[in-house]
N, C-alpha and C positions, 0 to 999 in steps of 0.2 A: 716454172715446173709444168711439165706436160704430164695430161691426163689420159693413161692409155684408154682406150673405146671399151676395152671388159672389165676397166674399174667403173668408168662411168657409166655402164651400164648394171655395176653389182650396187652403185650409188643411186641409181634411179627409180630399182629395182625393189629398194630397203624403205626408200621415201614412199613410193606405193603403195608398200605394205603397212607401214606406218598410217598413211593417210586411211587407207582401207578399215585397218583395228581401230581406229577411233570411230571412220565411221560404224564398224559395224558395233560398236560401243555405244554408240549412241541412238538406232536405227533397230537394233535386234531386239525381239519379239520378249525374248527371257535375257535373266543374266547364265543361264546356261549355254544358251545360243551364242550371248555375247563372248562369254571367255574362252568356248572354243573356235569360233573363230580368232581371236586377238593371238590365242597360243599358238593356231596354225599358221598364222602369219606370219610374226616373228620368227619361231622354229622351223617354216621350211617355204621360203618366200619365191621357191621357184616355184613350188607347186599351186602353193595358195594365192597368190596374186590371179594367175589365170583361172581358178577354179569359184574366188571369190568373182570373177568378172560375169560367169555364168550363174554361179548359185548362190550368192549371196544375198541377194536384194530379196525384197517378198509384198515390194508391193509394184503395180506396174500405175506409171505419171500418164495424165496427158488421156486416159481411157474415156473418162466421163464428160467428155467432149460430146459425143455419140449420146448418151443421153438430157444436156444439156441441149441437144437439137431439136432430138427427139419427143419435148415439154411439153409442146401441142397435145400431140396424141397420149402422153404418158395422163396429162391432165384428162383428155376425154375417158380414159379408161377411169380415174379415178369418179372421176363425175358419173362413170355408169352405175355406182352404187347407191345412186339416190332411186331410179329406176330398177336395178337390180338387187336387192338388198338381201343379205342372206339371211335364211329363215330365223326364228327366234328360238332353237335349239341351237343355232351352229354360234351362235352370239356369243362365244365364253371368251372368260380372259385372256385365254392361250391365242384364241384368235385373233384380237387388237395384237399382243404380242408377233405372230406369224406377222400377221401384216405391216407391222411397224421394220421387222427386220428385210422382208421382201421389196419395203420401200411400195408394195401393191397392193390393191383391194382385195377381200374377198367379196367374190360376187356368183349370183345364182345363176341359176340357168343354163350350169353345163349340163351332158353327159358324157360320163366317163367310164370308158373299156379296158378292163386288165387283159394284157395278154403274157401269158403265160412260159412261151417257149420260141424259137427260133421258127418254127413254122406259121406259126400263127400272127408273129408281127406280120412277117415278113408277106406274106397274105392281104396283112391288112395295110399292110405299107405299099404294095405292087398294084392294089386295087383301088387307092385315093391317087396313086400317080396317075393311071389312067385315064382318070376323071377329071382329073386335072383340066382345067380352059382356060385360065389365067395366067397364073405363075405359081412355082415349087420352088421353097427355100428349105436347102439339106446340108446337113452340118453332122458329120460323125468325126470323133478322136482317130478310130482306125479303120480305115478302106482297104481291103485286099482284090490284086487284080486274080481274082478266081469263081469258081463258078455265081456264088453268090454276090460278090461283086459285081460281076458280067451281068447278073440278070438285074440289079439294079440301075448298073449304066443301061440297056437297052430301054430299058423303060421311059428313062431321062432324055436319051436320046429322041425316041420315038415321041414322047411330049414336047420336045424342042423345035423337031420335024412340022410339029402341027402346029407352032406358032406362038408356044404354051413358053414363057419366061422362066428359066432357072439359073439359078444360083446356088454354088454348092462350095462349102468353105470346108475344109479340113486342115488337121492338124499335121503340120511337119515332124513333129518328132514320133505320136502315132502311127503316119503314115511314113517313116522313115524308109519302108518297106516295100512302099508302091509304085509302081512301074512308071516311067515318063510317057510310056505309051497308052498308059491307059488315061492319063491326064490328056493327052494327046488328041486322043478318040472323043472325048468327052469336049472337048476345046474344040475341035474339029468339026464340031456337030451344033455347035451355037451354043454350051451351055459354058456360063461364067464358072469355072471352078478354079479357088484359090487358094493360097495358105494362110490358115487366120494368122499366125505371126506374122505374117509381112506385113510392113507397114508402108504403101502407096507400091504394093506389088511383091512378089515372091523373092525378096530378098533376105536372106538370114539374117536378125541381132541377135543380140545377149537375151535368148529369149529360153535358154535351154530349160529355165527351170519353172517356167508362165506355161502349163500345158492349157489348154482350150480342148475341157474332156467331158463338154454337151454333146450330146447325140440330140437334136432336133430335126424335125421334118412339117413343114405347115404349107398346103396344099389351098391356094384362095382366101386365102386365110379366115376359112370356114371347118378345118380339122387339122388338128395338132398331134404328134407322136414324141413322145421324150421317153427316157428308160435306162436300162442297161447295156444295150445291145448295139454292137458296131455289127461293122460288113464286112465278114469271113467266113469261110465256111463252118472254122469250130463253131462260130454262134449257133449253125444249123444242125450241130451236134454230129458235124462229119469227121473232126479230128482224132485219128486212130488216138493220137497222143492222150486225149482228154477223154473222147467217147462223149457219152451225154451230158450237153452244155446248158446246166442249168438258169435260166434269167429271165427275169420280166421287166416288161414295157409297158405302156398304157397310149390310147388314143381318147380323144374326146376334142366336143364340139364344144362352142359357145364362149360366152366372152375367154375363159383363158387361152384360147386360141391365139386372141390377139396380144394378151400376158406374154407368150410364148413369143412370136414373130418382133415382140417389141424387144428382146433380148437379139435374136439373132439379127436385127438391124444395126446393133449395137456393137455387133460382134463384125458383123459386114463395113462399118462404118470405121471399123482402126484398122481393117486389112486394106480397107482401098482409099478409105478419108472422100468415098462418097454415099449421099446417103438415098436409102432406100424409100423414106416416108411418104412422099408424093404418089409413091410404085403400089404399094400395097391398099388393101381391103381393110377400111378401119369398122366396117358396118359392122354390128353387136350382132349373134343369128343365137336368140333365146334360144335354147333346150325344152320342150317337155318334160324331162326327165326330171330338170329344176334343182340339180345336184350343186354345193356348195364349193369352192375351189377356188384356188391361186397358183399360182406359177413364183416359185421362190429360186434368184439367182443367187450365186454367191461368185466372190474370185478376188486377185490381189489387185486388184483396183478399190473394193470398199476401203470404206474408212476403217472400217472395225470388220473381224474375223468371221463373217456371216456365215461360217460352215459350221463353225464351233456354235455359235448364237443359236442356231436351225437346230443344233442334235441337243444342245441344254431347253432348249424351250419345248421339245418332243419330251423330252425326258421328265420333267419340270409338271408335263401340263397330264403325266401319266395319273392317274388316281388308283387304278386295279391291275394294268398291265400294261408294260410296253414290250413287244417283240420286235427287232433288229434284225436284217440281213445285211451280211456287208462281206463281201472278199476278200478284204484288208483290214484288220483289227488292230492299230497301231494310232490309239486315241490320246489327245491332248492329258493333260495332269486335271483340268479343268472338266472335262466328261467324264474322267473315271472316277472323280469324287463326285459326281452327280450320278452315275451309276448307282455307284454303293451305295447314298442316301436311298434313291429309290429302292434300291435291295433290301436296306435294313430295315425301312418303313414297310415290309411287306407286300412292298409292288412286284407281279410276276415279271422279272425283268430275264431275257431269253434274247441269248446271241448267238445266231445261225453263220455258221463259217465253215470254207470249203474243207473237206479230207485233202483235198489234192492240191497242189501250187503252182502258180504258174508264173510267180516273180518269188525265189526262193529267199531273199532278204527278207521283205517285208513278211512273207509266211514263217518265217521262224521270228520274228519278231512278235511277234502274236504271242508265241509262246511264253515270253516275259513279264506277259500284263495278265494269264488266264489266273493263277494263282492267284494273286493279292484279292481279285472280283472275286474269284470263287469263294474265298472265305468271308464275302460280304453277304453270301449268297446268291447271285449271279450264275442262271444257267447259262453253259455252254455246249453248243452242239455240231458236230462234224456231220454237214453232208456228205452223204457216199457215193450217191449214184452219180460220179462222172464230177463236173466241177461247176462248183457253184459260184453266180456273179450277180447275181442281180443285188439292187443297192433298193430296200423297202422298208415302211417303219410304220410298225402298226402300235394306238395306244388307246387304249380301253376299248370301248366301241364307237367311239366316233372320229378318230383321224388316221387316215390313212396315208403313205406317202409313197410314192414311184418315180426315182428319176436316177441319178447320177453319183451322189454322193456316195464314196466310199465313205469308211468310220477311219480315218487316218490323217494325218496332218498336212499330207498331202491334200488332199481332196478340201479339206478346210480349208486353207489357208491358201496354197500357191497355185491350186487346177480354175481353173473356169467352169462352174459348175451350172448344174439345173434340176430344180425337184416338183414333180405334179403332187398339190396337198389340197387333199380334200378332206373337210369337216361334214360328213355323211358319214349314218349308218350301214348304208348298202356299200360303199366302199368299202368301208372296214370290213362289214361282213365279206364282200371278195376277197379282201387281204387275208381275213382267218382263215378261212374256207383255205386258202391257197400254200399258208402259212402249217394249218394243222395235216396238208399233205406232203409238206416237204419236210415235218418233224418226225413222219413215218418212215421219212426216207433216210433219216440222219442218226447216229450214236451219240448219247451224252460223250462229253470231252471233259472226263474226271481223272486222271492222269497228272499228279504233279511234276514238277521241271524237273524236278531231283529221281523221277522214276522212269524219264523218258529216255531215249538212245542217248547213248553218250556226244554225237553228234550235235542233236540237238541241246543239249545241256548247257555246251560248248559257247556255241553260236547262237542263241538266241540274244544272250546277257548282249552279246557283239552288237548282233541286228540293231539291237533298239537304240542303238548310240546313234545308229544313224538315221531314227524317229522322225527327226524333225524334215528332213527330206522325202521320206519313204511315199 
């Protein structure tokens, strides 16, 4: 008996699928996750076979290589806390906690700058490159070839001219958008720029659903930038579409500088599988300022879900308030019952999120989680003026946070993340400060699902099925 070639491909096709629902039976996160994958496979194996080969996996093998090299210096950073130890207020339990998840010390000695808006990073980010005399390591999710992009290639360029080492890794599916010629120009000019998913060079895998969505920049590694903020013009609040692009950043010196650089070699180390550590500044450049900090990564390389660990130990470590900015409200099961506790125990628990959208899934998803929090007590507040993206977490008066984390399952779980956390007053006090101006700007979000457009009524319940990707 002969087996024609499109049976034995609908037989090959069914064994795939099979093999796939088991594993993802065995491998997925929930038994929610698990039986929708197992049903999409079986019920429609042409779709899900290919769709499983992109987005099903959720942790990436083979990454902690790169830090496994990197021991040396991971060890010297840890050992600067016999020398740098952070003060006898910042000592709380929450603390051991951060830093046990961060896998990092905290340690003294920084200082650390909020910056508030598209002009003012970008200010301070155009004037450490200048300065630059060593080497510049730059890492954003999304580059556009437009004006603000332009002036930050010139700049890179112009430090490459004078001798100055750069390295610049971005994301392909971020940067899905960016021109070969502007890679071009930049390659053209002596500066290494890559795609972090490639692995020994800019080749595509199954990498669709592993984004690498750090924004870093560490300049000598004597000044660090991490935040919200890519390279576009909307960031500079020029997009007719958005109008004023609400977001903050942070810079700061001292040992988390080199917190910071010790991730983006990690990052530089799976795109090329060479390592940077011989190349870089491990010298510690103490602060004045004496400000308390660490540098907290997360991505699907941990062992365990360090984005979820990061907002339950925020949450956890709140006693009078914790305030949330986030652009994505599409939280684990696991954070919204820590929400609520906090709510119900009377913590001022306050989630700032944009009026306006700019990935319409995930924003109407949002809308399925505000009800159940609001009846725990949980404020809710629409920013108005223009759209809001900054990712910041303020709780009581002593921790403050600024980096990357969205509040979504994405951003936990499957991005590559980065967050500056500092245990100081004076931070916090910035983040209030910064926090009680953009509550000025915003409307409580008191509106139930059942009294909203019928669109949204519609579509929301939708959205959030698709949670666990978002």
């Amino acid at each position: 008996m002969v087996i024609s070639a499109s049976l034995l491909f609908v037989i090959l096709l069914e064994a795939l699928a099979l093999f796939f629902a088991f594993r993802a039976l065995t491998h997925s996160r929930t038994p929610q996750g698990a039986v929708a994958w197992v049903v999409f496979l079986i019920s429609a194996p042409y779709i899900a076979v290919v769709s499983y080969l992109f987005l099903g996996h959720s942790k990436v093998r083979g990454y902690m290589t790169a830090r496994r090299d990197s021991i040396e210096h991971v060890s010297a950073i840890q050992a600067a806390r016999l020398s740098l130890p952070p003060k006898p207020e910042a000592q709380i339990a929450e603390a051991k906690l951060l830093e046990t998840i961060a896998a990092s010390p905290l340690l003294s000695g920084n200082k650390f700058e909020l910056l508030v808006d598209g002009e003012e990073t970008f200010d301070a980010i155009h004037s450490a490159i200048d300065q630059a005399e060593s080497y510049i390591l730059v890492q954003f999710y999304i580059v556009r070839d437009d004006p603000t992009g332009n002036a930050l290639a010139d700049r890179l360029i112009a430090a490459a001219q004078r001798g100055v080492s750069v390295r610049f890794l971005y994301d392909s599916v971020g940067c899905n958008r960016l021109t070969r010629s502007y890679i071009a120009r930049l390659t053209e000019a002596g500066v290494r720029m890559l795609d972090t998913n490639a692995l020994r060079g800019p080749t595509k895998r199954f990498q669709l659903n592993f984004r690498n969505h750090r924004k870093t920049l560490v300049v000598d590694g004597k000044i660090g930038f991490t935040g919200g903020l890519n390279v576009g013009e909307e960031y500079m609040g020029r997009d007719p579409e958005f109008g004023h692009w609400r977001d903050t950043h942070c810079q700061f010196r001292g040992p988390m500088v080199q917190q910071l650089q010790i991730i983006f070699a990690e990052d530089w180390h799976w795109a090329t599988q060479e390592s940077l550590l011989d190349n870089l500044n491990w010298s510690i450049d103490s602060q004045p300022e004496d400000q308390d900090g660490l540098i907290l990564a997360g991505g699907p390389a941990d062992p365990m879900d360090t984005g979820n660990l990061y907002f339950n130990a925020c949450i956890s470590a709140a006693k009078n308030r914790i305030w949330i900015a986030s652009p994505y409200f599409v939280p684990d099961p696991d954070i919204i019952t820590a929400l609520q506790i906090a709510a119900l125990k009377g913590i001022d628990v306050r989630v700032l999120v944009p009026a306006k959208a700019d990935h319409w899934v995930t924003w109407l998803a949002a809308f399925a989680y505000f009800d159940e929090l609001r009846d725990a007590g949980i404020q809710f507040l629409q920013y108005n003026e223009g759209f809001m993206h900054q990712k910041c977490v303020l709780v009581d008066d002593t921790i403050a946070s600024v980096g990357t984390f969205n509040l979504d399952s994405r951003s936990c779980r499957l991005n590559f993340e980065e967050t500056a956390i500092l245990i100081d007053q004076r931070a916090a006090k910035d983040l209030e400060i910064m926090f009680q101006d953009d509550f000025m700007r915003a409307s409580p979000l008191t509106t139930p699902l059942h009294h909203q457009p019928l669109w949204v009524r519609v579509f929301a319940p939708v959205a959030r099925l698709f949670a666990p990707l978002l």
